[in-house]
C-alpha positions as CSV (number, residue, x, y, z in Angstrom):
1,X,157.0,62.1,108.2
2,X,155.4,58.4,107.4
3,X,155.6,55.3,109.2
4,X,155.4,51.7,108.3
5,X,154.0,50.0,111.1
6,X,154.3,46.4,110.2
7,X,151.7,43.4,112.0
8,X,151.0,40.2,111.7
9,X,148.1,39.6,109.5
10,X,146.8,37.5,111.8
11,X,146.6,40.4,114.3
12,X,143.6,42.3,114.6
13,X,144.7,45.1,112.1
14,X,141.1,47.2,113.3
15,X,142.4,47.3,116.8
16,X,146.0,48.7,115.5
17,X,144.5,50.9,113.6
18,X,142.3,52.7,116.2
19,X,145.1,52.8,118.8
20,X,147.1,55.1,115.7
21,X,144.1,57.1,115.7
22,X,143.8,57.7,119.5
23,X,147.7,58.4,119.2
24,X,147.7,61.0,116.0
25,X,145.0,62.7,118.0
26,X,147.2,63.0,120.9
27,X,149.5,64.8,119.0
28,X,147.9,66.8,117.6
29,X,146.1,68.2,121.5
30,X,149.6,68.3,122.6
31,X,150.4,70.9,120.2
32,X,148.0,73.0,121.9
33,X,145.6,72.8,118.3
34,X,141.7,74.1,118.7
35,X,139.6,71.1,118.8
36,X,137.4,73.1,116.4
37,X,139.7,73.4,113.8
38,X,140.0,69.8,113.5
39,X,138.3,67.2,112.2
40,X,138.2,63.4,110.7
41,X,137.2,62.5,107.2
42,X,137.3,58.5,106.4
43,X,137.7,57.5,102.4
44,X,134.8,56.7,100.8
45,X,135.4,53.2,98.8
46,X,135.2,54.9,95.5
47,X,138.0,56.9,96.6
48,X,140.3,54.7,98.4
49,X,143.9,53.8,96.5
50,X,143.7,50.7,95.3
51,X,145.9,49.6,97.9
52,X,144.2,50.7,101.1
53,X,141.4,49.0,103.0
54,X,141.2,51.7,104.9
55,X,142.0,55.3,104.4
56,X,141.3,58.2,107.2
57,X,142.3,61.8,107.2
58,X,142.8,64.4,109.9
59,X,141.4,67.7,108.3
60,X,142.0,71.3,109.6
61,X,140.5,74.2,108.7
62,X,142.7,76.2,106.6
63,X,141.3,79.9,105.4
64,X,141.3,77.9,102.1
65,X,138.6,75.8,103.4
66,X,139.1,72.1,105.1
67,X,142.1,70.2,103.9
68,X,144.0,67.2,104.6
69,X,146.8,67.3,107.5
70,X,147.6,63.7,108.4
71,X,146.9,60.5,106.8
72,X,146.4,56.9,108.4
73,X,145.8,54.1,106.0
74,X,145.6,50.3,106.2
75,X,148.1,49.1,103.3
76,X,147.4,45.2,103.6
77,X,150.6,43.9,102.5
78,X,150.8,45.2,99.2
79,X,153.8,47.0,99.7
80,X,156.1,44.2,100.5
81,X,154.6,41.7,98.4
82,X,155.6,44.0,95.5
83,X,158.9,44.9,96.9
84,X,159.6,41.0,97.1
85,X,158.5,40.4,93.1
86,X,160.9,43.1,91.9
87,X,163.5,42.4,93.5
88,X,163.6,38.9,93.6
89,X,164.2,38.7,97.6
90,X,162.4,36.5,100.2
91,X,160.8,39.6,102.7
92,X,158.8,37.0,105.1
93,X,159.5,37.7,108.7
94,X,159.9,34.9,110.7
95,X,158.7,34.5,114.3
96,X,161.2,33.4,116.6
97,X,158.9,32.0,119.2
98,X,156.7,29.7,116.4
99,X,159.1,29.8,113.7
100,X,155.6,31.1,111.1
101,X,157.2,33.0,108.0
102,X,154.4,35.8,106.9
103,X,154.6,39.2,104.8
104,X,154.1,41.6,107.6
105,X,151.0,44.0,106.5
106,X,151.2,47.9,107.2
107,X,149.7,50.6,108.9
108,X,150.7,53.6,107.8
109,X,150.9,57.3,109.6
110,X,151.7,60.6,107.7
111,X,152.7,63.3,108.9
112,X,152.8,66.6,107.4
113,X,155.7,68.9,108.1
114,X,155.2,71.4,106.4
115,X,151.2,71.2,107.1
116,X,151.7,71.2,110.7
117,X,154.1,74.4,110.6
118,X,151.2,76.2,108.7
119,X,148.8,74.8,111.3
120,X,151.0,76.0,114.2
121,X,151.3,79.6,112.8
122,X,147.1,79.6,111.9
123,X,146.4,78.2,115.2
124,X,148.3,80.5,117.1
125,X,148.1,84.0,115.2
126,X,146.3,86.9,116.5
127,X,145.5,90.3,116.1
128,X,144.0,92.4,118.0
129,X,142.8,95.4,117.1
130,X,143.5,98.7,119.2
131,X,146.0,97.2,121.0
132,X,145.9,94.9,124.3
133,X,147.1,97.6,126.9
134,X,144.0,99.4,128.8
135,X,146.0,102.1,130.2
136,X,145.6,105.1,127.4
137,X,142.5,105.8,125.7
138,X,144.5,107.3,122.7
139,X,144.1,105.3,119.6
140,X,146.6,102.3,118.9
141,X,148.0,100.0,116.3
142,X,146.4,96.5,116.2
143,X,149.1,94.1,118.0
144,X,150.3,90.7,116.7
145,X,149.5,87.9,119.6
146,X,151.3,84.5,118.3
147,X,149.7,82.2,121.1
148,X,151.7,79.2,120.4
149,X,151.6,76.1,123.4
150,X,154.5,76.3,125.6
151,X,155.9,73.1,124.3
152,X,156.2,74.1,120.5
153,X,157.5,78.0,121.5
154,X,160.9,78.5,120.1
155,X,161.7,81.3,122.5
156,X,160.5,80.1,126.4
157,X,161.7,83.0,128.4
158,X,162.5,86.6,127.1
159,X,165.0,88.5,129.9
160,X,164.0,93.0,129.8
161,X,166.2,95.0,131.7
162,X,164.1,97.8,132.3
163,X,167.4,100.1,131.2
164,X,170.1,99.2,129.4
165,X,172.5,101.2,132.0
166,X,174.8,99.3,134.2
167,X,174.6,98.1,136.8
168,X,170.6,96.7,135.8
169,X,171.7,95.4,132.8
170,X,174.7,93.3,134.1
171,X,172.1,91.5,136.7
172,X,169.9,91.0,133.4
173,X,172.5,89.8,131.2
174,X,173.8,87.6,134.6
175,X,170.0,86.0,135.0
176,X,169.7,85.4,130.7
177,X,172.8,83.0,131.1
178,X,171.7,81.3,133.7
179,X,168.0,80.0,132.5
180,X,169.9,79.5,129.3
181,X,170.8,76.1,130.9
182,X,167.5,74.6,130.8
183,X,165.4,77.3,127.8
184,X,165.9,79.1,124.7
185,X,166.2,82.9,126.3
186,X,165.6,86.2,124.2
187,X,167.9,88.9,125.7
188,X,166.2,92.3,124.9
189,X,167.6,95.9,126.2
190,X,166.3,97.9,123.3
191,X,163.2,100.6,122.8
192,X,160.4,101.1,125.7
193,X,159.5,98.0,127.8
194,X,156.3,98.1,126.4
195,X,157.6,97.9,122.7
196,X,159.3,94.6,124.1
197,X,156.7,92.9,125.3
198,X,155.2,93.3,121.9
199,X,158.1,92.0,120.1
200,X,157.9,88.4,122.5
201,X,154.2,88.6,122.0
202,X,154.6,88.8,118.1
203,X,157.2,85.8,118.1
204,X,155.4,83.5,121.1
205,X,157.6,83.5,124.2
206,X,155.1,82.7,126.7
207,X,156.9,84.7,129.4
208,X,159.0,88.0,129.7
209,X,160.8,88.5,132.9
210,X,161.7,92.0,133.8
211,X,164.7,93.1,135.4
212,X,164.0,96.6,137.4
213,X,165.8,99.0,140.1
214,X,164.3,97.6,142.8
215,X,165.6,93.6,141.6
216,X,168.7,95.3,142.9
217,X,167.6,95.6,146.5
218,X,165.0,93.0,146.7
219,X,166.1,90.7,144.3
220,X,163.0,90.2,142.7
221,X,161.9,90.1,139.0
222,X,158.5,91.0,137.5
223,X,157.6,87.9,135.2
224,X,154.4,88.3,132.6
225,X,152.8,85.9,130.6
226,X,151.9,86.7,127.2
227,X,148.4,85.1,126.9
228,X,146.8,86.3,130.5
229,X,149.5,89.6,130.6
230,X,149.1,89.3,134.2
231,X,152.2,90.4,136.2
232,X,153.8,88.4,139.5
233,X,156.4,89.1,141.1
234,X,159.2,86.4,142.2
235,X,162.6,86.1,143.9
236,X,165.5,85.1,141.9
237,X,166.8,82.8,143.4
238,X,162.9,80.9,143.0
239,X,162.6,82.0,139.4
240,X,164.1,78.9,137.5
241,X,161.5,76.4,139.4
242,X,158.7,79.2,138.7
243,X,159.5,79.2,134.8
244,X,159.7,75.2,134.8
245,X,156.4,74.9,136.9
246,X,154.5,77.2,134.4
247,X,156.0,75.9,131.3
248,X,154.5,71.9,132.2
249,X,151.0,73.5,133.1
């Protein structure tokens, strides 16, 4: 993913060039990465391409060691300039307040794709050894914990009847369909509950709401979040604000 960001060479390129900084940085907190594993490295001039005055990289610490995620490099105007000797073509951009004709220089942003999958996955994965659960002492396989953000999770919102047996898994299957509207729901009826919490946990979905007898006289559900695995219990017909509330925190 690159971007030509073109400016007026009179412009203050520095200035442009920070505010792309500030902004990759954003985006990279807003994918919920650990500050730690991230970190800045500008180009030495020895090492800058020939058509960069300014070269930085955002780094992240990879098990391989620290390696280069994004990009952002000043570009001058060497890449129209050549575009307009090969081809022949007049490339100035005119101004249609002053009527000035100039070769707009770059700024240039790179993105990563697949880097930033790999960083999401790294971020995020977790195992924890023995288990999460406190409530057996017997010895337990290590559980898989992908702690992806909220706004990255592919699954939001995993829907557990706590049996697969009508008439709990209708009202399950009912409730799936309707936060479908707004999420991307997992509907899960098989194994233990407990297996299926480990399933969500393993693939990110930041919250499993279950569906048990007593949602069919109180009509409540039991919603858990993956990270905290702290249980609340909510009315139905509050559930849908509930999710949305917890998935903008």
């Amino acid at each position: 993913m690159e971007i030509e960001y073109f400016i007026n060479p009179k412009d203050n390129w520095e200035k442009v060039f920070a505010l792309w900084k500030k902004e990759m940085a954003m985006w990279i907190a807003n994918l919920g990465i650990a500050k730690k594993n991230i970190r800045v490295r500008e180009h030495a001039r020895e090492e800058l391409s020939h058509y960069s005055k300014k070269t930085i990289d955002f780094e992240y610490a990879f098990p391989f060691g620290w390696k280069e995620l994004y990009g952002l490099a000043y570009r001058t105007d060497f890449d129209l300039q050549n575009h307009a000797r090969e081809s022949g073509e007049d490339l100035r951009y005119i101004d249609t307040v002053s009527g000035e004709k100039y070769i707009p220089h770059v700024i240039e942003p790179t993105f990563g794709v697949d880097r930033t999958v790999l960083m999401l996955l790294l971020d995020a994965y977790e195992e924890v050894e023995g288990g999460r659960t406190t409530t057996t002492k017997s010895a337990k396989e290590a559980e898989v914990v992908l702690r992806l953000n909220k706004r990255v999770a592919p699954i939001k919102v995993a829907v557990l009847p706590l049996s697969k047996k009508e008439p709990l898994a209708n009202k399950a299957r009912e409730l799936a369909q309707n936060l479908c509207a707004r999420w991307t729901v997992q509907y899960d009826e098989t194994g233990s509950i407990g297996k299926r919490y480990r399933r969500q946990d393993e693939i990110g979905t930041p919250y499993c709401v279950t569906v048990d007898f007593e949602s069919l006289e109180d009509t409540k559900v039991t919603i858990r979040d993956r990270d905290t695995m702290e249980q609340e219990r909510v009315g139905i017909d509050e559930l849908e604000s509930y999710i949305g509330e917890k998935l903008e925190q």
